[in-house]
C-alpha positions in Angstrom: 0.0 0.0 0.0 1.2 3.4 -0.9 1.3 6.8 1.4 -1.5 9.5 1.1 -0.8 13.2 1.1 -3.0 16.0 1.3 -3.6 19.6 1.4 -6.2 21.5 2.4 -6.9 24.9 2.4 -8.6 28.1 2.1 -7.9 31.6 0.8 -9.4 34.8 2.0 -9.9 38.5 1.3 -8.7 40.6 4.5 -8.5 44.0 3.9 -6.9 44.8 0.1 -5.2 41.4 0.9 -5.7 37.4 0.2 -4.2 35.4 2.7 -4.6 31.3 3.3 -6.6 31.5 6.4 -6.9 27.8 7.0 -4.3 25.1 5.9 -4.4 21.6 6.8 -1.8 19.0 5.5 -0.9 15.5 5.5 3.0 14.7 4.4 4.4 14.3 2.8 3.0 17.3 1.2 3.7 20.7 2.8 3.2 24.1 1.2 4.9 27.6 1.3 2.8 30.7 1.0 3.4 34.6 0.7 1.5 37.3 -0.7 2.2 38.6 -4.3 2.5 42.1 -5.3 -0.9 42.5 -6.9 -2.2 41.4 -3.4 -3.1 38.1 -4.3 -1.8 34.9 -2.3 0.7 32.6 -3.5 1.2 29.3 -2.6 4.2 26.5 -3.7 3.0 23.0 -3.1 6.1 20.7 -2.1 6.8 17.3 -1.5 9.6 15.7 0.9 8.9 12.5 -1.3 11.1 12.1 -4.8 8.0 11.9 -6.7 4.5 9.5 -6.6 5.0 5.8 -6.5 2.1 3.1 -7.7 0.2 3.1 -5.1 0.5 6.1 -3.6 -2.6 9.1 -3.6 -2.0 12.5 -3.5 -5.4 14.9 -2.1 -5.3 18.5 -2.9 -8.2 20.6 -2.3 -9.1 24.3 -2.0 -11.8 27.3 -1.4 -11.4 30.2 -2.7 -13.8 32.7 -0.8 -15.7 35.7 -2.4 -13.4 37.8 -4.1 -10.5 36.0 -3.1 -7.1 35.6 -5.6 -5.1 32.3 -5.7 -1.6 31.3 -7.5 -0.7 28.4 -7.5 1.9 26.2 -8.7 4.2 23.4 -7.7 8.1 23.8 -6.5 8.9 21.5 -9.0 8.1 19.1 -11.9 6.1 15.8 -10.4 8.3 13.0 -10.9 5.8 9.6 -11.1 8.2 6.0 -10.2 6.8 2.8 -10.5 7.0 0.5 -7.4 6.5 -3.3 -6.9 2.6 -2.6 -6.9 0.4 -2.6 -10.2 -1.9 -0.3 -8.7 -2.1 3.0 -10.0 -1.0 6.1 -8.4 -3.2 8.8 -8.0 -4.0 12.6 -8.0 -7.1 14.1 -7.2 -7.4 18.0 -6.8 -10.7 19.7 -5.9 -11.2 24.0 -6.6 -14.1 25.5 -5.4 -13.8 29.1 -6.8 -16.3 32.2 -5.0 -17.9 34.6 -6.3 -16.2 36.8 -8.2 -12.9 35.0 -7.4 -9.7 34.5 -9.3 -7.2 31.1 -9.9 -4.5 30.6 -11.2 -2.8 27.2 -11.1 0.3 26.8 -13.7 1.6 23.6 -12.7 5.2 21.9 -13.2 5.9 18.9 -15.7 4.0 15.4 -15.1 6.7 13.0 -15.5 5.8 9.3 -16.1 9.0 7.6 -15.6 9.2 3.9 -17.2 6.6 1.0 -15.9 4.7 4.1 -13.6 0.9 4.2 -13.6 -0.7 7.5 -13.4 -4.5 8.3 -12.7 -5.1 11.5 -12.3 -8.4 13.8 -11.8 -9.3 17.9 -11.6 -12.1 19.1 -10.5 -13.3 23.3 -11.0 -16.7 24.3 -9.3 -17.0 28.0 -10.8 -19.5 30.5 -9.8 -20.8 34.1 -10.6 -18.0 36.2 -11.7 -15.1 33.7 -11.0 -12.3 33.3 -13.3 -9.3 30.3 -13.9 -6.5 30.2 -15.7 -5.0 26.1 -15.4 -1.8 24.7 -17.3 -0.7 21.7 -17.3 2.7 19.7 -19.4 2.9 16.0 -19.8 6.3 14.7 -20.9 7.0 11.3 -22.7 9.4 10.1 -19.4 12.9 11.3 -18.7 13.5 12.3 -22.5 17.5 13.2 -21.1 17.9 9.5 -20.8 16.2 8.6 -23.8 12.9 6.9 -21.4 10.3 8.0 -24.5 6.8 6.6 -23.7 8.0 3.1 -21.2 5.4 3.8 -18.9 2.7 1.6 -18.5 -0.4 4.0 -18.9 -0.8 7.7 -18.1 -4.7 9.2 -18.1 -6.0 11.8 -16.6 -9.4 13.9 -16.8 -10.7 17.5 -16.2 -13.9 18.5 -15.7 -15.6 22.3 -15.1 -19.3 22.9 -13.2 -20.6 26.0 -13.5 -23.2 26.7 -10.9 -23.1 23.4 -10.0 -23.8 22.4 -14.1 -21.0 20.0 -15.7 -20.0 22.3 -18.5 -16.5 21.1 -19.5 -14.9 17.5 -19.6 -12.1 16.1 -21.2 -9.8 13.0 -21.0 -6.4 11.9 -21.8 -5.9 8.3 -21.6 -2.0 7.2 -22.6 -0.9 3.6 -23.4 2.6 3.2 -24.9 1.7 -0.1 -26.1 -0.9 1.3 -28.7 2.2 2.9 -30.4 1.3 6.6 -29.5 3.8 7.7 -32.3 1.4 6.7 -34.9 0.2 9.5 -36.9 -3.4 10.4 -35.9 -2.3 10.3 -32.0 1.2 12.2 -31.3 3.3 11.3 -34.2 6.9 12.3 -33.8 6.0 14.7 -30.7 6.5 14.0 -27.1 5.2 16.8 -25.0 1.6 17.6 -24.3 -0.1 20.8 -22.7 -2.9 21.9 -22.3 -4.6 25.8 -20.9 -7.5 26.3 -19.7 -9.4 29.9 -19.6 -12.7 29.8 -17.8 -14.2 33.3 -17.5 -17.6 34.9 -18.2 -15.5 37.7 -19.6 -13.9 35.5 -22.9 -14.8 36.9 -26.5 -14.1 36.1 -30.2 -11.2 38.6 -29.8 -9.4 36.6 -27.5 -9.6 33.4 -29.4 -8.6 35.1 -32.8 -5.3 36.3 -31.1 -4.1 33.4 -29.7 -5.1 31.4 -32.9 -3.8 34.4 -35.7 -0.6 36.1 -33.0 0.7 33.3 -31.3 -0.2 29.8 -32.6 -0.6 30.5 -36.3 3.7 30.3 -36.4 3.9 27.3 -34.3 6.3 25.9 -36.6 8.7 28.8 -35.3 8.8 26.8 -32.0 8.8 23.5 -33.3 5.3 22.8 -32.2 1.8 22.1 -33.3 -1.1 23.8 -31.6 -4.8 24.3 -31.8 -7.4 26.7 -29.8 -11.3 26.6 -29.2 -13.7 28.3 -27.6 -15.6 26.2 -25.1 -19.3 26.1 -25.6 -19.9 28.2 -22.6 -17.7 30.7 -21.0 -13.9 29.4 -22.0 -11.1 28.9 -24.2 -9.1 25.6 -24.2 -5.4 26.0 -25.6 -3.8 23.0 -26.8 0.0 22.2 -27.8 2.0 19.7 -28.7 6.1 19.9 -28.6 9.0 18.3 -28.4 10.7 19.9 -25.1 9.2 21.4 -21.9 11.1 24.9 -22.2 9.4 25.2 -26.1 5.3 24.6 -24.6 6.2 26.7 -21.6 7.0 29.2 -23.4 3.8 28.9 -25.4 1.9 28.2 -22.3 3.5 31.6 -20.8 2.6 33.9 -23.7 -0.8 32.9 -23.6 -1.0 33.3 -19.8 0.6 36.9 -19.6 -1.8 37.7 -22.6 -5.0 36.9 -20.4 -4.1 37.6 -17.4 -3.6 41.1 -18.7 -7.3 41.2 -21.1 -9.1 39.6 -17.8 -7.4 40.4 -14.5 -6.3 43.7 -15.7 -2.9 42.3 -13.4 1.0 42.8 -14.9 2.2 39.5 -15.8 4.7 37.9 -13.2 8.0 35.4 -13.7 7.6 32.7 -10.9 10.4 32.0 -9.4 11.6 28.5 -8.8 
Protein backbone atom coordinates (compact mmCIF):
# COMPACT_ATOMS: atom_id res chain seq x y z
CA UNK A 1 0.00 0.00 0.00
CA UNK A 2 1.22 3.44 -0.93
CA UNK A 3 1.29 6.82 1.43
CA UNK A 4 -1.45 9.51 1.07
CA UNK A 5 -0.77 13.21 1.10
CA UNK A 6 -3.05 16.04 1.30
CA UNK A 7 -3.56 19.62 1.40
CA UNK A 8 -6.23 21.50 2.39
CA UNK A 9 -6.91 24.94 2.37
CA UNK A 10 -8.60 28.09 2.06
CA UNK A 11 -7.88 31.56 0.76
CA UNK A 12 -9.39 34.81 2.02
CA UNK A 13 -9.93 38.49 1.34
CA UNK A 14 -8.74 40.58 4.50
CA UNK A 15 -8.52 43.96 3.88
CA UNK A 16 -6.86 44.77 0.09
CA UNK A 17 -5.19 41.43 0.87
CA UNK A 18 -5.68 37.39 0.23
CA UNK A 19 -4.17 35.45 2.74
CA UNK A 20 -4.58 31.34 3.33
CA UNK A 21 -6.65 31.45 6.36
CA UNK A 22 -6.89 27.77 7.04
CA UNK A 23 -4.32 25.06 5.89
CA UNK A 24 -4.36 21.58 6.80
CA UNK A 25 -1.78 18.99 5.51
CA UNK A 26 -0.90 15.54 5.45
CA UNK A 27 2.98 14.70 4.43
CA UNK A 28 4.43 14.29 2.80
CA UNK A 29 3.03 17.32 1.21
CA UNK A 30 3.69 20.72 2.77
CA UNK A 31 3.20 24.10 1.24
CA UNK A 32 4.91 27.60 1.27
CA UNK A 33 2.76 30.69 1.02
CA UNK A 34 3.37 34.64 0.71
CA UNK A 35 1.50 37.28 -0.68
CA UNK A 36 2.20 38.55 -4.34
CA UNK A 37 2.54 42.09 -5.31
CA UNK A 38 -0.86 42.52 -6.90
CA UNK A 39 -2.19 41.39 -3.39
CA UNK A 40 -3.05 38.05 -4.33
CA UNK A 41 -1.81 34.88 -2.31
CA UNK A 42 0.69 32.57 -3.46
CA UNK A 43 1.16 29.30 -2.61
CA UNK A 44 4.23 26.49 -3.68
CA UNK A 45 3.04 23.03 -3.10
CA UNK A 46 6.15 20.71 -2.12
CA UNK A 47 6.76 17.26 -1.51
CA UNK A 48 9.57 15.75 0.85
CA UNK A 49 8.87 12.54 -1.31
CA UNK A 50 11.08 12.13 -4.77
CA UNK A 51 8.03 11.86 -6.68
CA UNK A 52 4.51 9.48 -6.63
CA UNK A 53 5.00 5.84 -6.50
CA UNK A 54 2.12 3.11 -7.71
CA UNK A 55 0.21 3.06 -5.10
CA UNK A 56 0.51 6.13 -3.64
CA UNK A 57 -2.56 9.11 -3.63
CA UNK A 58 -2.05 12.54 -3.51
CA UNK A 59 -5.43 14.88 -2.12
CA UNK A 60 -5.27 18.48 -2.94
CA UNK A 61 -8.23 20.62 -2.28
CA UNK A 62 -9.15 24.33 -1.97
CA UNK A 63 -11.77 27.31 -1.39
CA UNK A 64 -11.35 30.22 -2.71
CA UNK A 65 -13.78 32.71 -0.78
CA UNK A 66 -15.65 35.71 -2.35
CA UNK A 67 -13.44 37.80 -4.14
CA UNK A 68 -10.48 36.05 -3.14
CA UNK A 69 -7.09 35.62 -5.65
CA UNK A 70 -5.12 32.28 -5.65
CA UNK A 71 -1.58 31.26 -7.54
CA UNK A 72 -0.68 28.40 -7.49
CA UNK A 73 1.94 26.16 -8.66
CA UNK A 74 4.24 23.41 -7.72
CA UNK A 75 8.13 23.76 -6.46
CA UNK A 76 8.94 21.49 -8.98
CA UNK A 77 8.09 19.12 -11.88
CA UNK A 78 6.08 15.76 -10.42
CA UNK A 79 8.29 12.97 -10.90
CA UNK A 80 5.85 9.57 -11.14
CA UNK A 81 8.22 6.02 -10.20
CA UNK A 82 6.79 2.81 -10.54
CA UNK A 83 7.01 0.46 -7.37
CA UNK A 84 6.49 -3.30 -6.88
CA UNK A 85 2.64 -2.61 -6.90
CA UNK A 86 0.41 -2.63 -10.21
CA UNK A 87 -1.89 -0.32 -8.72
CA UNK A 88 -2.15 3.03 -10.03
CA UNK A 89 -1.05 6.08 -8.43
CA UNK A 90 -3.25 8.77 -7.99
CA UNK A 91 -4.03 12.58 -7.96
CA UNK A 92 -7.14 14.05 -7.17
CA UNK A 93 -7.40 18.03 -6.83
CA UNK A 94 -10.69 19.66 -5.93
CA UNK A 95 -11.15 23.96 -6.57
CA UNK A 96 -14.07 25.49 -5.43
CA UNK A 97 -13.82 29.07 -6.83
CA UNK A 98 -16.27 32.15 -5.01
CA UNK A 99 -17.93 34.57 -6.35
CA UNK A 100 -16.15 36.76 -8.18
CA UNK A 101 -12.94 35.04 -7.44
CA UNK A 102 -9.74 34.47 -9.31
CA UNK A 103 -7.22 31.15 -9.88
CA UNK A 104 -4.47 30.56 -11.22
CA UNK A 105 -2.81 27.17 -11.08
CA UNK A 106 0.32 26.76 -13.67
CA UNK A 107 1.63 23.57 -12.74
CA UNK A 108 5.23 21.92 -13.18
CA UNK A 109 5.90 18.90 -15.69
CA UNK A 110 4.02 15.37 -15.11
CA UNK A 111 6.72 13.02 -15.46
CA UNK A 112 5.81 9.26 -16.08
CA UNK A 113 9.02 7.59 -15.64
CA UNK A 114 9.22 3.87 -17.20
CA UNK A 115 6.61 1.03 -15.87
CA UNK A 116 4.67 4.07 -13.61
CA UNK A 117 0.92 4.20 -13.57
CA UNK A 118 -0.68 7.53 -13.36
CA UNK A 119 -4.53 8.31 -12.75
CA UNK A 120 -5.15 11.53 -12.35
CA UNK A 121 -8.41 13.80 -11.82
CA UNK A 122 -9.26 17.85 -11.58
CA UNK A 123 -12.13 19.09 -10.51
CA UNK A 124 -13.30 23.27 -10.99
CA UNK A 125 -16.72 24.27 -9.26
CA UNK A 126 -16.97 27.96 -10.80
CA UNK A 127 -19.48 30.49 -9.82
CA UNK A 128 -20.78 34.10 -10.61
CA UNK A 129 -17.99 36.24 -11.75
CA UNK A 130 -15.10 33.68 -11.01
CA UNK A 131 -12.28 33.26 -13.34
CA UNK A 132 -9.34 30.32 -13.85
CA UNK A 133 -6.53 30.15 -15.65
CA UNK A 134 -5.04 26.14 -15.38
CA UNK A 135 -1.77 24.71 -17.30
CA UNK A 136 -0.65 21.65 -17.34
CA UNK A 137 2.69 19.74 -19.40
CA UNK A 138 2.91 16.00 -19.79
CA UNK A 139 6.32 14.66 -20.90
CA UNK A 140 6.96 11.25 -22.72
CA UNK A 141 9.44 10.14 -19.41
CA UNK A 142 12.93 11.34 -18.73
CA UNK A 143 13.51 12.27 -22.47
CA UNK A 144 17.46 13.24 -21.10
CA UNK A 145 17.85 9.51 -20.83
CA UNK A 146 16.20 8.65 -23.75
CA UNK A 147 12.92 6.89 -21.43
CA UNK A 148 10.29 8.01 -24.51
CA UNK A 149 6.81 6.59 -23.74
CA UNK A 150 7.96 3.12 -21.17
CA UNK A 151 5.36 3.77 -18.86
CA UNK A 152 2.65 1.58 -18.52
CA UNK A 153 -0.42 4.00 -18.93
CA UNK A 154 -0.78 7.74 -18.12
CA UNK A 155 -4.66 9.19 -18.09
CA UNK A 156 -6.04 11.80 -16.62
CA UNK A 157 -9.44 13.90 -16.81
CA UNK A 158 -10.68 17.52 -16.22
CA UNK A 159 -13.91 18.55 -15.75
CA UNK A 160 -15.64 22.32 -15.06
CA UNK A 161 -19.28 22.88 -13.22
CA UNK A 162 -20.57 25.99 -13.45
CA UNK A 163 -23.18 26.73 -10.94
CA UNK A 164 -23.12 23.45 -10.02
CA UNK A 165 -23.84 22.37 -14.14
CA UNK A 166 -20.98 20.04 -15.71
CA UNK A 167 -19.97 22.33 -18.48
CA UNK A 168 -16.49 21.08 -19.50
CA UNK A 169 -14.93 17.48 -19.56
CA UNK A 170 -12.14 16.13 -21.24
CA UNK A 171 -9.85 13.00 -21.03
CA UNK A 172 -6.43 11.92 -21.82
CA UNK A 173 -5.88 8.30 -21.60
CA UNK A 174 -1.97 7.21 -22.65
CA UNK A 175 -0.88 3.59 -23.37
CA UNK A 176 2.56 3.19 -24.93
CA UNK A 177 1.67 -0.11 -26.07
CA UNK A 178 -0.94 1.34 -28.71
CA UNK A 179 2.16 2.90 -30.36
CA UNK A 180 1.31 6.62 -29.49
CA UNK A 181 3.84 7.74 -32.27
CA UNK A 182 1.35 6.74 -34.94
CA UNK A 183 0.23 9.51 -36.91
CA UNK A 184 -3.39 10.41 -35.88
CA UNK A 185 -2.30 10.32 -31.97
CA UNK A 186 1.16 12.18 -31.29
CA UNK A 187 3.28 11.30 -34.23
CA UNK A 188 6.89 12.31 -33.75
CA UNK A 189 5.97 14.66 -30.65
CA UNK A 190 6.47 13.97 -27.11
CA UNK A 191 5.18 16.81 -24.96
CA UNK A 192 1.64 17.57 -24.35
CA UNK A 193 -0.07 20.75 -22.69
CA UNK A 194 -2.89 21.91 -22.31
CA UNK A 195 -4.58 25.76 -20.90
CA UNK A 196 -7.50 26.26 -19.74
CA UNK A 197 -9.39 29.89 -19.60
CA UNK A 198 -12.68 29.83 -17.84
CA UNK A 199 -14.22 33.29 -17.48
CA UNK A 200 -17.56 34.86 -18.22
CA UNK A 201 -15.52 37.74 -19.56
CA UNK A 202 -13.94 35.48 -22.89
CA UNK A 203 -14.76 36.86 -26.47
CA UNK A 204 -14.09 36.08 -30.15
CA UNK A 205 -11.16 38.64 -29.77
CA UNK A 206 -9.40 36.65 -27.45
CA UNK A 207 -9.57 33.36 -29.45
CA UNK A 208 -8.63 35.08 -32.82
CA UNK A 209 -5.26 36.29 -31.08
CA UNK A 210 -4.13 33.43 -29.68
CA UNK A 211 -5.09 31.44 -32.90
CA UNK A 212 -3.77 34.43 -35.71
CA UNK A 213 -0.65 36.06 -32.96
CA UNK A 214 0.75 33.31 -31.34
CA UNK A 215 -0.18 29.79 -32.61
CA UNK A 216 -0.60 30.46 -36.33
CA UNK A 217 3.67 30.27 -36.36
CA UNK A 218 3.87 27.34 -34.35
CA UNK A 219 6.25 25.93 -36.57
CA UNK A 220 8.69 28.83 -35.29
CA UNK A 221 8.78 26.82 -32.03
CA UNK A 222 8.79 23.51 -33.34
CA UNK A 223 5.29 22.84 -32.24
CA UNK A 224 1.78 22.05 -33.31
CA UNK A 225 -1.11 23.80 -31.61
CA UNK A 226 -4.76 24.32 -31.77
CA UNK A 227 -7.35 26.68 -29.82
CA UNK A 228 -11.34 26.59 -29.20
CA UNK A 229 -13.69 28.33 -27.63
CA UNK A 230 -15.60 26.19 -25.11
CA UNK A 231 -19.29 26.11 -25.62
CA UNK A 232 -19.90 28.18 -22.56
CA UNK A 233 -17.74 30.69 -21.04
CA UNK A 234 -13.95 29.41 -21.99
CA UNK A 235 -11.12 28.90 -24.21
CA UNK A 236 -9.07 25.59 -24.24
CA UNK A 237 -5.43 26.03 -25.59
CA UNK A 238 -3.81 22.96 -26.82
CA UNK A 239 0.03 22.20 -27.78
CA UNK A 240 2.01 19.71 -28.70
CA UNK A 241 6.08 19.94 -28.60
CA UNK A 242 9.05 18.27 -28.44
CA UNK A 243 10.74 19.92 -25.10
CA UNK A 244 9.19 21.37 -21.90
CA UNK A 245 11.08 24.89 -22.23
CA UNK A 246 9.38 25.23 -26.11
CA UNK A 247 5.34 24.61 -24.57
CA UNK A 248 6.22 26.74 -21.64
CA UNK A 249 6.96 29.17 -23.36
CA UNK A 250 3.85 28.91 -25.40
CA UNK A 251 1.85 28.20 -22.29
CA UNK A 252 3.53 31.61 -20.78
CA UNK A 253 2.60 33.87 -23.74
CA UNK A 254 -0.79 32.92 -23.58
CA UNK A 255 -1.00 33.28 -19.83
CA UNK A 256 0.60 36.94 -19.64
CA UNK A 257 -1.75 37.71 -22.65
CA UNK A 258 -4.96 36.86 -20.38
CA UNK A 259 -4.06 37.63 -17.42
CA UNK A 260 -3.61 41.14 -18.67
CA UNK A 261 -7.29 41.16 -21.06
CA UNK A 262 -9.05 39.62 -17.80
CA UNK A 263 -7.43 40.38 -14.45
CA UNK A 264 -6.28 43.71 -15.68
CA UNK A 265 -2.86 42.25 -13.42
CA UNK A 266 1.01 42.77 -14.94
CA UNK A 267 2.24 39.48 -15.78
CA UNK A 268 4.70 37.92 -13.20
CA UNK A 269 8.00 35.39 -13.69
CA UNK A 270 7.56 32.67 -10.92
CA UNK A 271 10.36 32.02 -9.42
CA UNK A 272 11.62 28.54 -8.79
Amino acid sequence: MGMTGEWKGTISVVGEKNYLTDSSRRPPLKVVNFSGEDGESIVYLASSSPGLFNGDRQEISCLLKEGAHLFLTDASATEIHPSLTKEECRQNQVFQLGKNSKFEYISEPLIPFKGSNYDGKMSIYMTEGAQAIIGEIITAGRVGRNEIFEYQCFQSSFEVYWDEQLQVWDSIRLIPESNLKENGILGDFTHISTLWILSDHIKIEHLQHIQNAILKDSEAFDGYGGASRLQNRGIVIRVLGHSTQTLQKVMKTCWDYFRQELFHLHPFDVLK
